[in-house]
C-alpha positions as CSV (number, residue, x, y, z in Angstrom):
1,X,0.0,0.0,0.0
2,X,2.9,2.3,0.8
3,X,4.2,1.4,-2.2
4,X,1.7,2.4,-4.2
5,X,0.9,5.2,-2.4
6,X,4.4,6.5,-3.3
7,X,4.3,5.7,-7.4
8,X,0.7,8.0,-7.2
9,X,2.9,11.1,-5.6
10,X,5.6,10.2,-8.3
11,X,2.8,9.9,-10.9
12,X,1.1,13.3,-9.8
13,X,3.8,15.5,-8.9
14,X,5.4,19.0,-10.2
15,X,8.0,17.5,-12.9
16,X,4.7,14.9,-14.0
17,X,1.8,18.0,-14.4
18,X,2.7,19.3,-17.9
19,X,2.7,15.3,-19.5
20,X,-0.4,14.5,-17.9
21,X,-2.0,18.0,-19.3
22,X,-0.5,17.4,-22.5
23,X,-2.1,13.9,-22.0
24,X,-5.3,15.3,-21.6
25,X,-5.4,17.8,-24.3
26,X,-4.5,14.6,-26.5
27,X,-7.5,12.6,-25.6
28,X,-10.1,15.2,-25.6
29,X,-8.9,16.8,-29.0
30,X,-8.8,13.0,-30.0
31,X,-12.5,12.2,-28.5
32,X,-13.5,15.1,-30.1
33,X,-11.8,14.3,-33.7
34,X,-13.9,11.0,-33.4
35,X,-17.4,12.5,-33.1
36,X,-16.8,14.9,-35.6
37,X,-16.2,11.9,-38.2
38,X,-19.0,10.0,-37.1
39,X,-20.6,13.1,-37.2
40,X,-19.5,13.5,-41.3
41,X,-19.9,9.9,-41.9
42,X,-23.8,10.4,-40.5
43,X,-24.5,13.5,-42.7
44,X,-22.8,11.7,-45.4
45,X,-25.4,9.2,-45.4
46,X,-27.7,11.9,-45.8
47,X,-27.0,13.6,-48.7
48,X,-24.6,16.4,-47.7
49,X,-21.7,16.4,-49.2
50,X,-20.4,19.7,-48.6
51,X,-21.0,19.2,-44.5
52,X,-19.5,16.0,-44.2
53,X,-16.5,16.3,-46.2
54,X,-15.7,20.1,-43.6
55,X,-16.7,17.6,-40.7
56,X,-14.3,15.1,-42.0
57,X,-11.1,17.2,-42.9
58,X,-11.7,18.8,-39.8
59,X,-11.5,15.2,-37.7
60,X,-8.5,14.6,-40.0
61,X,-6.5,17.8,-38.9
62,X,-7.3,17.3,-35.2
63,X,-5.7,14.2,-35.4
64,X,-2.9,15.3,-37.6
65,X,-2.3,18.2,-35.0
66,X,-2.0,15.8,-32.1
67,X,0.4,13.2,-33.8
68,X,2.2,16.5,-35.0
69,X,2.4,19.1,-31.7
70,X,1.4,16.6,-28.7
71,X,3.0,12.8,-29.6
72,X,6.5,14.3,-29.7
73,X,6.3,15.8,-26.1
74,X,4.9,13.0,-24.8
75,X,7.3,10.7,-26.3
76,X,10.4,12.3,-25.0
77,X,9.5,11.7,-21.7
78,X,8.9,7.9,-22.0
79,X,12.0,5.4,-22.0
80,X,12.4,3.4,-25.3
81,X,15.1,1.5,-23.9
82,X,12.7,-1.9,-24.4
83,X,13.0,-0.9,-28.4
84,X,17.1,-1.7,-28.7
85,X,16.6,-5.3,-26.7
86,X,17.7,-7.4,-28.8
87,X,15.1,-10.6,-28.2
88,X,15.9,-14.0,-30.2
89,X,13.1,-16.3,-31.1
90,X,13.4,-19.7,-31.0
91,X,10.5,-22.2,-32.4
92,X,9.2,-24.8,-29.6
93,X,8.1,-28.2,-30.9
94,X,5.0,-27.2,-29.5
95,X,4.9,-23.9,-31.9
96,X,5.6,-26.5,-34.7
97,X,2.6,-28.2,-34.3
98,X,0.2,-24.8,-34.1
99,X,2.0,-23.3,-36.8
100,X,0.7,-27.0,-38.7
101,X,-2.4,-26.5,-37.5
102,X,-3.1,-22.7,-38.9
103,X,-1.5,-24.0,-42.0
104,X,-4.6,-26.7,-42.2
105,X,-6.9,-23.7,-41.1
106,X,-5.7,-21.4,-44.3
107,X,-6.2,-24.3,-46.8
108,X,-9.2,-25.2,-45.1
109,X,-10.4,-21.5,-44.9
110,X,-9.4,-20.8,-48.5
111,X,-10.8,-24.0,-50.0
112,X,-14.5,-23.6,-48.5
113,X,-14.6,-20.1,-47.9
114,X,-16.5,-20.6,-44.3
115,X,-16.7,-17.6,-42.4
116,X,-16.5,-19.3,-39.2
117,X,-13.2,-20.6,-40.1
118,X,-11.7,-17.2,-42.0
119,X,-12.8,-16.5,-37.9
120,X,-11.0,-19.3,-36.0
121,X,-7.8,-18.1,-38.1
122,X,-7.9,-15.0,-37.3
123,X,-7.7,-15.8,-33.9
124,X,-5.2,-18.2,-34.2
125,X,-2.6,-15.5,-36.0
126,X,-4.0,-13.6,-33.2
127,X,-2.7,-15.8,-30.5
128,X,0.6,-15.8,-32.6
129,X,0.7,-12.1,-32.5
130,X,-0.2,-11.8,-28.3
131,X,2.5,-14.6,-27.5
132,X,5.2,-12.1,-29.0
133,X,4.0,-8.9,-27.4
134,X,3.1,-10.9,-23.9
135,X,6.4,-12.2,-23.8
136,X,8.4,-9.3,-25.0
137,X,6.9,-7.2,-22.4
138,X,8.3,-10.1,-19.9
139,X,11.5,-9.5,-21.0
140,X,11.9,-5.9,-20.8
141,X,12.6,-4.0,-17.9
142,X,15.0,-6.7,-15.9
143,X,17.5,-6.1,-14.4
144,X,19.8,-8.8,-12.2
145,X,22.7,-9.1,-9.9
146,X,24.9,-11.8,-9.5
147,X,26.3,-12.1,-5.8
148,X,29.2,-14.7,-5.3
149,X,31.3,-15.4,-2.1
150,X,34.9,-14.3,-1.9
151,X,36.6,-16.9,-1.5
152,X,35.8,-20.2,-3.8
153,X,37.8,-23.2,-3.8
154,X,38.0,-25.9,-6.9
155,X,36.2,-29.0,-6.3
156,X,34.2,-27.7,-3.4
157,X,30.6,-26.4,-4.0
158,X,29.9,-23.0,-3.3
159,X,26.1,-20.9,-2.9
160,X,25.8,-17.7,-5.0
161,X,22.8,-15.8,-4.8
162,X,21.0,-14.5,-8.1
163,X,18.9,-11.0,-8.0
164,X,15.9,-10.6,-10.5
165,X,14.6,-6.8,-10.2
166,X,11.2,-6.0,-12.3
167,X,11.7,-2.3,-12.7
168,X,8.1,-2.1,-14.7
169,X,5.8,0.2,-12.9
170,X,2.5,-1.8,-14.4
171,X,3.5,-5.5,-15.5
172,X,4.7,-8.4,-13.5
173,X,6.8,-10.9,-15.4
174,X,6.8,-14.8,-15.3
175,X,8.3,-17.7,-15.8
176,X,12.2,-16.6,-16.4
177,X,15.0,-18.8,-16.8
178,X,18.7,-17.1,-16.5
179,X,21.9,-18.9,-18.0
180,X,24.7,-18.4,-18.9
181,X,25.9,-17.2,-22.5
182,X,29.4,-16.5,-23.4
183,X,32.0,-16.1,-26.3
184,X,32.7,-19.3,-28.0
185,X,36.3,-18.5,-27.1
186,X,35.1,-18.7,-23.5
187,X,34.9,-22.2,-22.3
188,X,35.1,-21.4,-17.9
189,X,32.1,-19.7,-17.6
190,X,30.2,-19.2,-13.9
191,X,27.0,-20.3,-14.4
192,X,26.4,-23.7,-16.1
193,X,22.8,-24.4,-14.7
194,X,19.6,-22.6,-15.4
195,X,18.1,-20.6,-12.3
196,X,14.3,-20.6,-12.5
197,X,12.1,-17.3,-11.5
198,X,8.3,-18.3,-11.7
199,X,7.0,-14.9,-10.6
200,X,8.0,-11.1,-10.2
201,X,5.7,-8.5,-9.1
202,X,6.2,-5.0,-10.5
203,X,8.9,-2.8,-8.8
204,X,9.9,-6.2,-6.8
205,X,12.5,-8.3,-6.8
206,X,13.0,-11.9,-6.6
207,X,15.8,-13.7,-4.9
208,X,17.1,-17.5,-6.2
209,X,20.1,-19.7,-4.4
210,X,22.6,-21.3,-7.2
211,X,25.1,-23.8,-5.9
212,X,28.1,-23.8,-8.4
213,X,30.9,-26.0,-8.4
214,X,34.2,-25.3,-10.3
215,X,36.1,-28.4,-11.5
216,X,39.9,-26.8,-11.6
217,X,41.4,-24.1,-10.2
218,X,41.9,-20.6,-12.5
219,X,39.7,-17.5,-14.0
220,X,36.4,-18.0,-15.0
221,X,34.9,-15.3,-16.7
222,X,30.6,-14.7,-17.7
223,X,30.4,-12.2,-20.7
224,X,26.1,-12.5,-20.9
225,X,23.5,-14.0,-19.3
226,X,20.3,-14.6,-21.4
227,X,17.1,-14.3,-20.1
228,X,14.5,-16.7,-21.0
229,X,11.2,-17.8,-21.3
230,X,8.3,-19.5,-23.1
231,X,5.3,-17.4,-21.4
232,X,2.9,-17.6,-22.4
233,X,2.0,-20.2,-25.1
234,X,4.8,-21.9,-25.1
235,X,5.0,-21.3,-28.6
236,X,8.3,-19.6,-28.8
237,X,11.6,-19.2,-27.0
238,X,12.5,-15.9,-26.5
239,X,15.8,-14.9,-25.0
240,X,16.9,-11.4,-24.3
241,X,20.6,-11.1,-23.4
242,X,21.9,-9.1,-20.7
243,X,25.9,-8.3,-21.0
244,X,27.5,-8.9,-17.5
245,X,31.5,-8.8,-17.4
246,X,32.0,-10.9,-14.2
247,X,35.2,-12.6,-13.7
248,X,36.5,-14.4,-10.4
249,X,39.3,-16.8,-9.2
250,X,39.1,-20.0,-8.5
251,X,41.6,-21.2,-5.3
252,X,43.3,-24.9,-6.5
253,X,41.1,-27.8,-4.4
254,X,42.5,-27.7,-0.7
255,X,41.0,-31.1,0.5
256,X,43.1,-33.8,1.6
257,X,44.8,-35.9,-0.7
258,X,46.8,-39.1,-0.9
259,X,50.5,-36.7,-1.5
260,X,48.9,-34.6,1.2
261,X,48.9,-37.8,3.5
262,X,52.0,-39.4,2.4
263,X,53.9,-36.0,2.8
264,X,52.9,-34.4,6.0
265,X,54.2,-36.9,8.5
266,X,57.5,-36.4,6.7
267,X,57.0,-32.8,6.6
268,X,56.6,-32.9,10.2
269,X,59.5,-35.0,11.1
270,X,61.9,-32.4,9.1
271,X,60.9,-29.3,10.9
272,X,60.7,-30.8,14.6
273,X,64.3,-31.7,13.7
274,X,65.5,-28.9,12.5
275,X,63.9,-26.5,15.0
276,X,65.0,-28.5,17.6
277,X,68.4,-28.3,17.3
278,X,68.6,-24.5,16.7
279,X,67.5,-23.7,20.3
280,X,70.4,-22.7,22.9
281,X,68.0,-22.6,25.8
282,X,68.1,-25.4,27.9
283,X,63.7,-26.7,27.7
284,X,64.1,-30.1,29.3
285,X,65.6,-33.5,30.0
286,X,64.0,-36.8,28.8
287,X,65.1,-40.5,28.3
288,X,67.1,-41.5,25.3
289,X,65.7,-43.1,22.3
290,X,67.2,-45.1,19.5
291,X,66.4,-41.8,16.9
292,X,68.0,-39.3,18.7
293,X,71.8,-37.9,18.0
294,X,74.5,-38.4,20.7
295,X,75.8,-34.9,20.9
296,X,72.3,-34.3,22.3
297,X,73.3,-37.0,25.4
298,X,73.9,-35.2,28.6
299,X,76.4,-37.2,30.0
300,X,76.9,-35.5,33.9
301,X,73.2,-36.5,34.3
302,X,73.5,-39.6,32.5
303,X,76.5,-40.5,35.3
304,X,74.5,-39.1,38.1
305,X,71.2,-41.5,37.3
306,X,72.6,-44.8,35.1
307,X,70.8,-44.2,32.2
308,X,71.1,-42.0,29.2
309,X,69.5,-39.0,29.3
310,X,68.9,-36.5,25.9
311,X,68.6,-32.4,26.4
312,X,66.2,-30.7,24.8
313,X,66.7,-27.4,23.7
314,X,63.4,-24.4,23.1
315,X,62.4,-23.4,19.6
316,X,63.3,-20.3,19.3
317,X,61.5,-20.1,15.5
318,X,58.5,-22.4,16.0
319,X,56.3,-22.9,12.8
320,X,58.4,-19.7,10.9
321,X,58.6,-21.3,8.2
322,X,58.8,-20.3,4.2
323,X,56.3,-22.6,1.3
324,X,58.0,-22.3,-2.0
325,X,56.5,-22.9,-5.4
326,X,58.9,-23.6,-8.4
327,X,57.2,-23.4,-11.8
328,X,59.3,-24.8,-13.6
329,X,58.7,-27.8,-16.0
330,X,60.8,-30.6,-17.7
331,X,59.2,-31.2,-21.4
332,X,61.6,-33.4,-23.0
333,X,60.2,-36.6,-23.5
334,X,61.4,-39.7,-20.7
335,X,63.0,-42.9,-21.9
336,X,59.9,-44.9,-20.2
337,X,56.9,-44.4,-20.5
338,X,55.2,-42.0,-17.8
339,X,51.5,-42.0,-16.7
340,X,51.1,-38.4,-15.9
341,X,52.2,-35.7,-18.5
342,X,54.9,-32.4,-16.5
343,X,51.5,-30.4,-16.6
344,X,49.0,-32.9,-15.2
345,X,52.4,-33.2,-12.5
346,X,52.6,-29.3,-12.2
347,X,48.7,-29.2,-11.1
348,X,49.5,-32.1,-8.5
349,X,52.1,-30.0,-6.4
350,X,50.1,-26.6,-6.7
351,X,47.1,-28.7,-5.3
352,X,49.5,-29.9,-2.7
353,X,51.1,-26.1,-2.6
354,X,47.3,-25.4,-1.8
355,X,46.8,-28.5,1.2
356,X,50.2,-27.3,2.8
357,X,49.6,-23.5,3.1
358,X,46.4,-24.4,4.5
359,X,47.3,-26.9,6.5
360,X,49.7,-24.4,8.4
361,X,47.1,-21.8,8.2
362,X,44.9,-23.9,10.5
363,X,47.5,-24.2,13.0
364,X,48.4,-20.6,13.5
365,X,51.9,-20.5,11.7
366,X,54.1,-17.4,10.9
367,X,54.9,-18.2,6.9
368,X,56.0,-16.7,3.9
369,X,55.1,-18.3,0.7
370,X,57.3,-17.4,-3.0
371,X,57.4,-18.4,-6.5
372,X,59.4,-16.9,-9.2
373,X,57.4,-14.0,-9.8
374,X,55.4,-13.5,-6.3
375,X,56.4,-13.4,-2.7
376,X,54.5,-12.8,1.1
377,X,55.9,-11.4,3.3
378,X,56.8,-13.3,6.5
379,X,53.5,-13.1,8.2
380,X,50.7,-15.3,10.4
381,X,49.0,-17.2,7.8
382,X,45.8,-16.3,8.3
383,X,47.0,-13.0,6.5
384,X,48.9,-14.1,3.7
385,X,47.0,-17.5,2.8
386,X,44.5,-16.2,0.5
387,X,47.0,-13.9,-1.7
388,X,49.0,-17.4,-1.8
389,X,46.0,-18.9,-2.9
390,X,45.0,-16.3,-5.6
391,X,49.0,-17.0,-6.6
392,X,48.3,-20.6,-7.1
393,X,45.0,-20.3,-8.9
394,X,47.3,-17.7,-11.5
395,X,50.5,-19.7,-11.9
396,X,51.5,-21.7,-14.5
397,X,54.2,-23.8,-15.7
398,X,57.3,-22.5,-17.2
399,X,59.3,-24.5,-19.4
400,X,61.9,-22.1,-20.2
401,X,65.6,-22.4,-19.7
402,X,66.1,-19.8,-17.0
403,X,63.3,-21.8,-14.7
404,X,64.1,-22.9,-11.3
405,X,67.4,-20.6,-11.3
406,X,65.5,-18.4,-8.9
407,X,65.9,-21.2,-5.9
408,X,69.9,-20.3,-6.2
409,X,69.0,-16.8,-4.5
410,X,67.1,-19.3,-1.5
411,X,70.4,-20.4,0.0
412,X,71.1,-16.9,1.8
413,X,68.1,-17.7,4.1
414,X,69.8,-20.4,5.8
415,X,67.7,-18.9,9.2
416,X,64.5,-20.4,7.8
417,X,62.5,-23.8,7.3
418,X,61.9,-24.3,3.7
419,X,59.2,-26.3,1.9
420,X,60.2,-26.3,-1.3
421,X,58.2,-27.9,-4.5
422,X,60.3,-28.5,-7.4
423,X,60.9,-30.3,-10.7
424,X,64.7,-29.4,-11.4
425,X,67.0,-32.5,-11.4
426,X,68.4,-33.4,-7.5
427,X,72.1,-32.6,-9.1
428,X,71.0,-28.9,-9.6
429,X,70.1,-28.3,-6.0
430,X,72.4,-26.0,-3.9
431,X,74.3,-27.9,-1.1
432,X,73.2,-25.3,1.2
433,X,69.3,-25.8,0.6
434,X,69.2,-29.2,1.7
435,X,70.2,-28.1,5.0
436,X,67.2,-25.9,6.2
437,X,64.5,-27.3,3.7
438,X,62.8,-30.5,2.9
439,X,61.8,-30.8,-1.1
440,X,59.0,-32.1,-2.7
441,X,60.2,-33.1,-6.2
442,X,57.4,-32.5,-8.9
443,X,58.4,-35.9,-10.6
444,X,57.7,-38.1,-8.1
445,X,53.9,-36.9,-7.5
């Protein structure tokens, strides 16, 4: 009610009083054009000629008058925007078989010259003729928005949320179906299923959840949607196409996976090691075990209770540690035969790239991730783990000769725990990275 209320003020106020007078002036001079060629068309009947044919230019220039001083003011206040939509039309098997049928009426019609029929096919062309003006009116003034979250990972299903405003101030629209149109040059488009509107009430809007999934990690781009629908016959698919330039990015799948499981425990057994044996703070004393080094024995202890005991030192760097990506790829051709390809490989270690910097996200760890062309800075993960991410989504392999050469300039921070994913040959490796880093080859993925 308050709605309404409102488009009346709107309707009836200052900027609105000279169309509606020029309205009225239209229709009266109009009304009055149309009695005055009855009037002639009366008087004709009768006999005089001279009366009817004044009566009748005079209903003539009334009307010419309007179309001439009134329609052009009136027209320049209405939006023609519906007029450049471009609408396809598509013919429904259903449409087929009523186009058949008016086909039968007009040989029918034509062959027995029956009124009644000339009658049914005129309503017939008729229905033809309200479909497309029904449904075009549908069509026009739509307008939608497109809401996805922020953060959307490969392989995981996400909810978007789809807007459908009606901005017509008199007509509801129905039965709309929204997909997604693109270039053909376009193949990772956002939305791949049809989202269904059944009704929208003038200056309303209706609201649709769309759960999306994205198979692989990268950009996906939507150029169109296309608005559709077969209201109200069924007779025809028309779709009107609405250019939207979205474009988001995808974060490579951060489940866990079998390299994920075969690596961690490993991963873990490195960095206890190595941070354990940079502390110079005294932490505690325990019983030795078969794994552990004997410079780490404390033999006055060891003499003052008869057994060996082990010192254990503080972490003075606990979970600092730096995740680095190399792109670099091996193309030449193996002597065996291998069952992934180096780029099938490459997608295997960013997805693992992806598991680890999570995985240290999730347990509050100060990291810095790198690749040839990006780096963090040395920050908690929760603030850095989403730029790595949008790094991984971007990156791709790089076959060229100067790949991998950036890992040389890695050696100078000897102070940190380095993760390290790589596809250069072991041989190439500085000495002084296998010291502070535990490496993932690409190969063996």
């Amino acid at each position: 009610m308050q709605e309404s209320a409102t488009q009346t003020r709107r309707w009836l106020g200052a900027p609105e009083r000279a169309a509606w007078r020029s309205f009225g002036i239209a229709m009266l001079a109009l009304t009055f054009a149309l009695f005055l060629a009855l009037f002639s068309a009366a008087v004709a009947g009768e006999g005089r000629i001279w009366l009817a044919g004044i009566t009748g230019v005079g209903a003539l220039g009334i009307a010419v008058w309007v179309g001439v001083a009134i329609v052009p003011t009136l027209a320049k206040r209405t939006s023609l925007r519906w007029i450049a939509y471009q609408i396809d039309y598509k013919l429904t098997r259903d449409g087929m078989i009523y186009i058949f049928a008016v086909l039968i009426l007009v040989l029918a019609a034509v062959n027995t010259g029956n009124n009644l029929l000339f009658m049914i096919l005129g309503c017939a062309l008729a229905g033809i003729l309200i479909s497309g003006v029904l449904s075009r009116a549908v069509l026009t003034g739509i307008e939608l928005k497109f809401d996805l979250p922020e953060h959307i990972f490969a392989e995981q299903p996400v909810v978007a949320e789809m807007e459908m405003r009606n901005e017509k101030q008199m007509w509801p629209s129905f039965s709309l179906r929204v997909l997604g149109e693109g270039a053909k040059n376009e193949p990772s488009q956002i939305l791949t299923r049809p989202v269904y509107f059944p009704y929208i009430p003038r200056m309303s809007s209706g609201r649709q959840k769309v759960e999306l999934r994205f198979p692989k990690r990268g950009v996906y781009r939507q150029s169109a949607f296309g608005i559709r629908t077969r209201f109200p016959f069924g007779f025809f698919e028309k779709t009107r196409r609405v250019d939207a330039k979205s474009e988001i990015i995808v974060y490579p799948a951060v489940g866990p996976t079998e390299q994920m499981y075969e690596v961690l425990p490993l991963l873990s057994g490195e960095m206890s090691s190595y941070f354990r044996g940079r502390g110079v703070e005294l932490h505690s004393l325990r019983d030795y075990v078969p794994s552990d080094s004997a410079r780490a024995v404390d033999w006055k202890v060891t003499a003052k209770t008869a057994r060996l005991m082990v010192r254990e030192f503080a972490r003075e760097d606990e979970r600092r540690l730096m995740l680095v990506l190399d792109p670099f790829v091996r193309t030449e051709k193996a002597e065996t035969d291998e069952v992934n390809a180096p780029h099938e490989q490459f997608e295997k270690a960013v997805s693992l790239a992806a598991c680890i910097a999570w995985h240290f996200h999730e347990i509050d760890s100060v990291m810095q991730f790198r690749t040839d062309r990006f780096e963090t800075p040395m920050a908690a993960a929760g603030e850095i783990v989403y730029d790595a991410l949008r790094e991984l989504a971007l990156v791709q392999p790089d076959d060229s000769a100067q790949g991998g050469a950036f890992l040389d300039d890695l050696v100078t921070h000897n102070d940190i725990f380095k993760i390290i994913l790589t596809a250069r040959p072991q041989r190439t490796i500085p000495t002084a990275l296998w010291t502070s880093s535990y490496l993932i080859f690409i190969d063996h993925l």
